[in-house]
C-alpha positions in Angstrom: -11.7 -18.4 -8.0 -8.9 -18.1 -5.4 -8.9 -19.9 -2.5 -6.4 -18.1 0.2 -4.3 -21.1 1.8 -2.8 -18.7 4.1 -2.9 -14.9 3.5 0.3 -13.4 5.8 0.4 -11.3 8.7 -2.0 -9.3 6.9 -3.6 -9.3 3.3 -6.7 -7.2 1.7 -8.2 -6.7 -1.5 -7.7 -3.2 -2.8 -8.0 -1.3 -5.9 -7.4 2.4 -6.4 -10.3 3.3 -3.8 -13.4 5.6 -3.1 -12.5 8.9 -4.3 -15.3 11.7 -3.6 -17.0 11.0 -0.8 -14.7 12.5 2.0 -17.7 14.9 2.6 -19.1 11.8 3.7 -16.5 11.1 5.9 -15.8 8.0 3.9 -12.0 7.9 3.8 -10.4 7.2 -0.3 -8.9 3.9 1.0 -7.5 2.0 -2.2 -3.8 0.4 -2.6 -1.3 2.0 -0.2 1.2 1.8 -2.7 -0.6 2.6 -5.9 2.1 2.5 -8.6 2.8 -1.0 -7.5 -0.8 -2.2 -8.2 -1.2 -0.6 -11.7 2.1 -1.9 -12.5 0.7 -5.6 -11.4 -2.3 -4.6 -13.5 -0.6 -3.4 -16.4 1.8 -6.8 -16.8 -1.4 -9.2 -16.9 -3.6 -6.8 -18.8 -5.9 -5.5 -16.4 -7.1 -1.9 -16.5 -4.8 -0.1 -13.7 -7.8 0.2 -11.1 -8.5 -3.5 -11.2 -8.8 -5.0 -8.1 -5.9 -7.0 -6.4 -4.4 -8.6 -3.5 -2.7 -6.2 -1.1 0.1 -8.3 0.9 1.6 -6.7 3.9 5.2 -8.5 4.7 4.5 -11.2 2.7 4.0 -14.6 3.8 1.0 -16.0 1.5 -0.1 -18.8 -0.1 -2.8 -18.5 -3.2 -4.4 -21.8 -4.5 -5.7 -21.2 -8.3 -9.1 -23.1 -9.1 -8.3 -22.4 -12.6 -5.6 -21.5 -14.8 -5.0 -18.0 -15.1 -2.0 -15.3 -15.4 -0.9 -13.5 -12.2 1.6 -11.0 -11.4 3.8 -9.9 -8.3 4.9 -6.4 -7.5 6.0 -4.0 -4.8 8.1 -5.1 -1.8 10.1 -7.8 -3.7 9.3 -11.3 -2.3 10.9 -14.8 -3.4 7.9 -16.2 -5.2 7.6 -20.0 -5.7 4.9 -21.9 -8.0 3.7 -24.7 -6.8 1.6 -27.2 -8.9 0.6 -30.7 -9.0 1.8 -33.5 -10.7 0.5 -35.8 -13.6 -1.9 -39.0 -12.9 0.2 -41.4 -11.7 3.4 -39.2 -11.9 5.2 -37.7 -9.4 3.9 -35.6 -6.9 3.7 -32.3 -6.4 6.0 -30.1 -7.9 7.7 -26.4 -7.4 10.0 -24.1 -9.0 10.4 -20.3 -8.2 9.3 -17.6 -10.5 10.3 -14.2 -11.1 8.1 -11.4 -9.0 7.7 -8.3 -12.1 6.6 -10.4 -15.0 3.3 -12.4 -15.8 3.3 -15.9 -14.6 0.6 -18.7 -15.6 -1.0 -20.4 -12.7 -2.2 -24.2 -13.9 -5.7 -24.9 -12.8 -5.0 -26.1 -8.7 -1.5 -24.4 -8.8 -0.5 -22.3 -5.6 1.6 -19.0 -5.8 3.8 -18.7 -2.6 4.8 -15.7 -1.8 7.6 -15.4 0.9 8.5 -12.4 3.0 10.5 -9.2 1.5 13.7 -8.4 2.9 13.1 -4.7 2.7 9.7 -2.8 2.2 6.4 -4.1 3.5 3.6 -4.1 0.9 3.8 -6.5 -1.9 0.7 -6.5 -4.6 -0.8 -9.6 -6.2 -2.9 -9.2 -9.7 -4.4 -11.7 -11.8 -6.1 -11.5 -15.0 -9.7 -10.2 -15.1 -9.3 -8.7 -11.1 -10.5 -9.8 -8.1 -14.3 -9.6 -8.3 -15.7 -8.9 -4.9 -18.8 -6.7 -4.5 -18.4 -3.1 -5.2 -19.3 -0.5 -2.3 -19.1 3.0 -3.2 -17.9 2.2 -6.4 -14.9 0.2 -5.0 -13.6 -3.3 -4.1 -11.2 -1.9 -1.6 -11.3 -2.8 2.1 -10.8 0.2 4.4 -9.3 -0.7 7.4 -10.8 3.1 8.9 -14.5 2.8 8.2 -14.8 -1.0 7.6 -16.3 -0.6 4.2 -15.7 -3.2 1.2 -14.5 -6.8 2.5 -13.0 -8.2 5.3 -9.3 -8.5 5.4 -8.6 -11.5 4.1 -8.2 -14.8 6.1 -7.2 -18.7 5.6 -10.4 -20.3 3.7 -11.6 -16.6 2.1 -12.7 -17.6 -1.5 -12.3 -14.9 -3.7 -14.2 -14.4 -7.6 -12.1 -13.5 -10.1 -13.5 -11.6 -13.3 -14.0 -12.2 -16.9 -11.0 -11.9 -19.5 -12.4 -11.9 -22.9 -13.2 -8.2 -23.0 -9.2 -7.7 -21.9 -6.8 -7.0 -24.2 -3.4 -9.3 -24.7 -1.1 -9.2 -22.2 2.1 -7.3 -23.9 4.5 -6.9 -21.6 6.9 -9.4 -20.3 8.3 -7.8 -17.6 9.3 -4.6 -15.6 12.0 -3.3 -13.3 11.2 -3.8 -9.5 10.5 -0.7 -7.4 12.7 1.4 -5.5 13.1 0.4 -2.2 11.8 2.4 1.0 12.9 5.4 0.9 15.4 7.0 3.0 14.2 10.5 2.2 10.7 12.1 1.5 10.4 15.3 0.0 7.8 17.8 2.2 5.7 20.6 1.1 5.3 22.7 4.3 2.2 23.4 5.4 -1.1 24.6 5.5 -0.4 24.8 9.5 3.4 25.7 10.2 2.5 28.9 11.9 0.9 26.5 14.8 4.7 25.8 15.6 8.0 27.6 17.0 10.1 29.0 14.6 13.0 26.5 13.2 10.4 23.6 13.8 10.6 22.6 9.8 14.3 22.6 10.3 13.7 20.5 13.6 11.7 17.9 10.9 14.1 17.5 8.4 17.2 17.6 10.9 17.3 14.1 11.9 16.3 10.6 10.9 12.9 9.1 12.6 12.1 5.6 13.2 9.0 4.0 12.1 7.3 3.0 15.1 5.0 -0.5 15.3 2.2 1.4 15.5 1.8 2.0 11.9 -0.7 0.9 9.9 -2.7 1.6 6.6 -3.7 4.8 8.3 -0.3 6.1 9.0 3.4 5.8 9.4 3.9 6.6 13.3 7.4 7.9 13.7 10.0 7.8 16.8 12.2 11.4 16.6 12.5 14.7 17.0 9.4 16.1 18.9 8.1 19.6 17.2 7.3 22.2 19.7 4.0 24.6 18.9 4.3 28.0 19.6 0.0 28.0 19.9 -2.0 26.1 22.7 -5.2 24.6 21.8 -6.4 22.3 18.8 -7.7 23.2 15.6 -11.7 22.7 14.5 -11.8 19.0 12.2 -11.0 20.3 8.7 -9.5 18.1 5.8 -7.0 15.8 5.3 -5.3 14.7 2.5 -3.0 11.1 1.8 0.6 12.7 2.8 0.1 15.0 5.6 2.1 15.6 8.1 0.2 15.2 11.6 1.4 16.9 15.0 -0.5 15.3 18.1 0.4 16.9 21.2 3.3 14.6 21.8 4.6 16.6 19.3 5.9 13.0 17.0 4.7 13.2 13.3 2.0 10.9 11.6 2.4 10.4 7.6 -1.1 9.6 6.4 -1.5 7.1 4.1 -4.5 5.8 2.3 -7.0 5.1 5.3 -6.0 7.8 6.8 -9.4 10.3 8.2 -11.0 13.0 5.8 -10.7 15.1 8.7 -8.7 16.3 11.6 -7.9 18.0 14.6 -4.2 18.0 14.9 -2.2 20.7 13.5 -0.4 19.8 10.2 3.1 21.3 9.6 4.1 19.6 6.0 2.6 17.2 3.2 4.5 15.2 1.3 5.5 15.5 -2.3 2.7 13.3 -4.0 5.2 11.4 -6.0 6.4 10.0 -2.3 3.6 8.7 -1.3 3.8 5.0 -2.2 7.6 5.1 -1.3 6.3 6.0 2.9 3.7 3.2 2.1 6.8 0.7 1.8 8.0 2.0 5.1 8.5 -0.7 8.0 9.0 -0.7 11.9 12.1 0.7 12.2 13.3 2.0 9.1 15.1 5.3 9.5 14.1 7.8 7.2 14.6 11.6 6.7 12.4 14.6 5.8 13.4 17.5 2.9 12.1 20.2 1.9 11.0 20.0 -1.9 12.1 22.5 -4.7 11.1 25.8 -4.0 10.5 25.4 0.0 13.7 25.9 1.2 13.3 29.7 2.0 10.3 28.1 4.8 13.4 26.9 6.7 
């Protein structure tokens, strides 16, 4: 088991979601920043879609009921152990320990994790996954719909799976990530006709701020207002993790994992997949720019 001391501004458990049901309306959910999580996965021997602890600016405190090997990735964080001392000994003891490489957790140790200087979303895995009751065939909360558990708070106990199916834990560390991006590559489109002409060029002009409103839905941003060249909204059709979403103050949404399988808004560009988990590591007030990708260029 692990017993969350203190779980941040804002922890959940998340694997790599629902997939499938959007004609449900049941949104894919699942680690914001998924490369981060497999990587956690893949340096204690999980299987990549093992669930974990999604941290969001840091700030946590873990307490281990028994021993087992954990990992930290994502928005770097200082990471201390903390674990107690012998019969009779001295008390408690700590000593910090490196975030990108396995790290054994005694039996009532406690992994700290402090608060990144840069990025936002920091991933915690530990051998054999977090074991909390599937729903839909996933352990992730979805902060949308409300399905799979709660966000996590201080006193949440959660089960941690079995490890003698899993294979030995082979690597012994890994480079950090890349830190938040200062530029994400755009696809435009399906619904840059619903603006004035020069309105992709308006996009990727000029930085935008990441507003406080942004959450696991999407990245609100401060900028450049588009202008549409059509009145009216669109009838709900689908969305996918990336796009680009024009309310009628005209300010862009990124989507991000919880974002809706549906909308009404007019979308103008989606961002290259492989940028997705880098706009997950975007925080209030970041600056960051917009490009088109390879190929897109004769859309401005």
């Amino acid at each position: 088991m692990i017993e969350v001391l203190v779980p941040g501004p804002y922890a959940t458990v998340q694997d790599l979601g629902r997939p499938g049901y959007g004609h449900l309306g049941v949104p894919r959910s699942g680690a914001a920043d998924a490369p981060s999580l497999r990587l956690a996965n893949r340096l204690v021997g999980n299987p990549e879609g093992a669930a974990g602890i999604e941290l969001t600016f840091g700030g946590a405190c873990l307490r281990f009921t028994s021993g087992a090997w954990a990992a930290v990735t994502g928005a770097p964080c200082p990471v201390e152990l903390r674990t107690a001392g012998p019969p009779g000994g001295p008390g408690s003891r700590a000593r910090a320990v490196g975030p990108y490489a396995p790290v054994w957790v005694p039996a009532g140790g406690e992994l700290r994790v402090g608060t990144p200087p840069a990025g936002l979303r920091t991933y915690v895995a530990v051998r054999g996954g977090v074991d909390t009751p599937l729903v839909m065939g996933s352990r992730s909360t979805d902060s949308l719909s409300g399905l799979g558990p709660p966000p996590l708070r201080p006193g949440t106990v959660l089960p941690v799976g079995p490890t003698g199916a899993l294979s030995p834990i082979t690597v012994d560390a890994a480079p950090p990530t890349a830190p938040a991006p200062e530029v994400l590559r755009i696809l435009p489109g399906p619904r840059d006709d619903w603006f004035v002409p020069g309105a992709l060029a308006a996009l990727c002009a000029g930085p935008y701020q990441v507003s406080q409103d942004s959450n696991r839905v999407g990245v609100r941003l401060d900028g450049a207002r588009l202008e549409r060249a059509r009145d009216g909204e669109l009838p709900s059709e689908g969305m996918v993790a990336g796009a680009l979403q024009v309310p009628p103050d005209g300010l862009p949404i990124v989507f991000l994992a919880d974002h809706p399988p549906t909308g009404g808004y007019p979308v103008i560009a989606v961002l290259v997949s492989a940028d997705l988990a880098g706009a997950a590591q975007l925080r209030p007030g970041d600056r960051v720019r917009f490009r088109l990708g390879p190929g897109s260029e004769a859309s401005l």
